[in-house]
Every structure is written in structure tokens, then in C-alpha cells.
C-alpha positions as CSV (number, residue, x, y, z in Angstrom):
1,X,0.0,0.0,0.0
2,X,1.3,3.7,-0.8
3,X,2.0,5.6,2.3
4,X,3.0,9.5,2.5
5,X,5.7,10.5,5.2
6,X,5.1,14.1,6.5
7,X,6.5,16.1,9.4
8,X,4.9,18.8,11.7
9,X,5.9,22.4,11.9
10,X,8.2,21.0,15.2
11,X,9.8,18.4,13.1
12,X,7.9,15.0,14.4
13,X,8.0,12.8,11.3
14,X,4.6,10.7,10.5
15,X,3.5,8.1,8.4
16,X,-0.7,8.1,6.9
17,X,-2.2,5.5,4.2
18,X,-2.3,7.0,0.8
19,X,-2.0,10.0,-0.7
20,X,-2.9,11.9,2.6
21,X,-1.1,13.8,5.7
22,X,-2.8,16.0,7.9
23,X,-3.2,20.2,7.7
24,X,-0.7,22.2,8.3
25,X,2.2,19.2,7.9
26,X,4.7,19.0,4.8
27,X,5.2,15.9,2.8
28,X,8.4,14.3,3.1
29,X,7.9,10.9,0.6
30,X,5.3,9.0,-1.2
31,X,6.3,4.8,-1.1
32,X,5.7,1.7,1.1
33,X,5.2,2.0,4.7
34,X,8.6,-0.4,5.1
35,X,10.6,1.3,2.6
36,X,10.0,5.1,4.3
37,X,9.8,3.3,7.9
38,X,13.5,2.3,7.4
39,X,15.5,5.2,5.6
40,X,13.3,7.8,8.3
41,X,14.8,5.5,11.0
42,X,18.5,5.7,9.0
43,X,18.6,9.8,8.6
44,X,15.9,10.9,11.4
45,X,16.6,12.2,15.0
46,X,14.9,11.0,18.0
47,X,12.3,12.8,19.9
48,X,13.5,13.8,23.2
49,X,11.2,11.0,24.7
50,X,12.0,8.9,22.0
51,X,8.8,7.8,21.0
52,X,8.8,9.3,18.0
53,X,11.4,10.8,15.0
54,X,12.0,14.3,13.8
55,X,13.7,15.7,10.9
56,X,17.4,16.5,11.7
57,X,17.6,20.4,12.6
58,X,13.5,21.3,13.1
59,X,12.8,21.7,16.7
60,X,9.9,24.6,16.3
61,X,12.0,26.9,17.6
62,X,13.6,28.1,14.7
63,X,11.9,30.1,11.9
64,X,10.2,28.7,8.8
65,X,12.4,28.9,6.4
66,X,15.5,27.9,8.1
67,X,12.6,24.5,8.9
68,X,11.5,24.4,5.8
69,X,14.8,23.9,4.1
70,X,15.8,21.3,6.8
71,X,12.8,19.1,5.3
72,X,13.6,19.7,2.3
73,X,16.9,18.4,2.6
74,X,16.0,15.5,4.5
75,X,13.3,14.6,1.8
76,X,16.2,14.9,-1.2
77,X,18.1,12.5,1.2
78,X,15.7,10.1,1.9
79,X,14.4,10.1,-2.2
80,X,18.4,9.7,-3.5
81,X,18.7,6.8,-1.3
82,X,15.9,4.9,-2.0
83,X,14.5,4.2,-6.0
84,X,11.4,3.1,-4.9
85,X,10.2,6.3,-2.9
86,X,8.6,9.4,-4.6
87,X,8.0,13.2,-4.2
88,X,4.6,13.7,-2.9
89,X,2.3,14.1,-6.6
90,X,1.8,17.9,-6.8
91,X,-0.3,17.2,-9.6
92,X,-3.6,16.5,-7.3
93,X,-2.8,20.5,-5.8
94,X,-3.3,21.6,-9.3
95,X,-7.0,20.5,-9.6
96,X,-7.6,22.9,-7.1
């Protein structure tokens, strides 16, 4: 099944079925659940609890485009590591 990573504006990566991810969250990769499970725990970062990862270098604290281009980043990493992952399809935003 097609799973979309996405992160949260502090950073905490996330995994939803299909073409999804909730508001206000930036897509990281589009693949299989196992494929984007295992390169997020290669490159991610802990949560201080460590119940969850983060992209490297988003905390919150710092502003948007300093977090924004962490994700990018980490989303180029992620997609020149792994064939079988995509870029989210910008194509469904178009309809709009």
C-alpha cells in the first residue's frame, strides 16, 4: 500500500495510508510504509522521549524557512537513497 511520510511544523515525522497527511504538515515521501519506515529510522533524530522521530535540525524553535529547508533536505536525502520512494504528486494541488 502507498503511504505518504510528512512532518509537523516542530519536526515529528509521520506516516498516513495513501495520498494523505494532515493540515498544516509538509510531505516528506510517497512509497511503502517499510521502505519510508526504514530510511526515516537511518537519517531521522529522536524525539527527546524517543517515542517518535524528527527531521534533523526542526525543533519549532527556529523560523520557517530555516525549517523548511531542513525538510527539504532530508526529503532529497531520503528520495536519493531509496528508487522506490517518490516526491509527494503535486499534480492532485493543481486541480484545485
Amino acid at each position: 500500500m502507498t503511504c505518504t511520510a510528512y512532518c509537523s511544523r516542530d519536526g515529528v515525522i509521520g506516516i498516513a495510508d495513501g495520498l494523505h497527511f494532515p493540515d498544516a504538515c509538509l510531505p516528506i515521501a510517497v512509497g511503502s510504509r517499510g521502505h519510508l519506515s526504514f530510511q526515516i529510522e537511518e537519517l531521522g533524530e529522536r524525539t527527546r522521549k524517543g517515542r517518535a522521530w524528527r527531521v534533523p535540525g526542526v525543533t519549532g524553535r527556529e523560523r520557517d524557512h530555516v525549517a523548511y529547508t531542513a525538510v527539504q533536505i532530508f526529503a532529497a536525502t531520503i528520495l536519493t537513497r531509496n528508487a522506490s520512494l517518490r516526491r509527494w504528486p503535486m499534480k492532485a494541488a493543481e486541480n484545485v
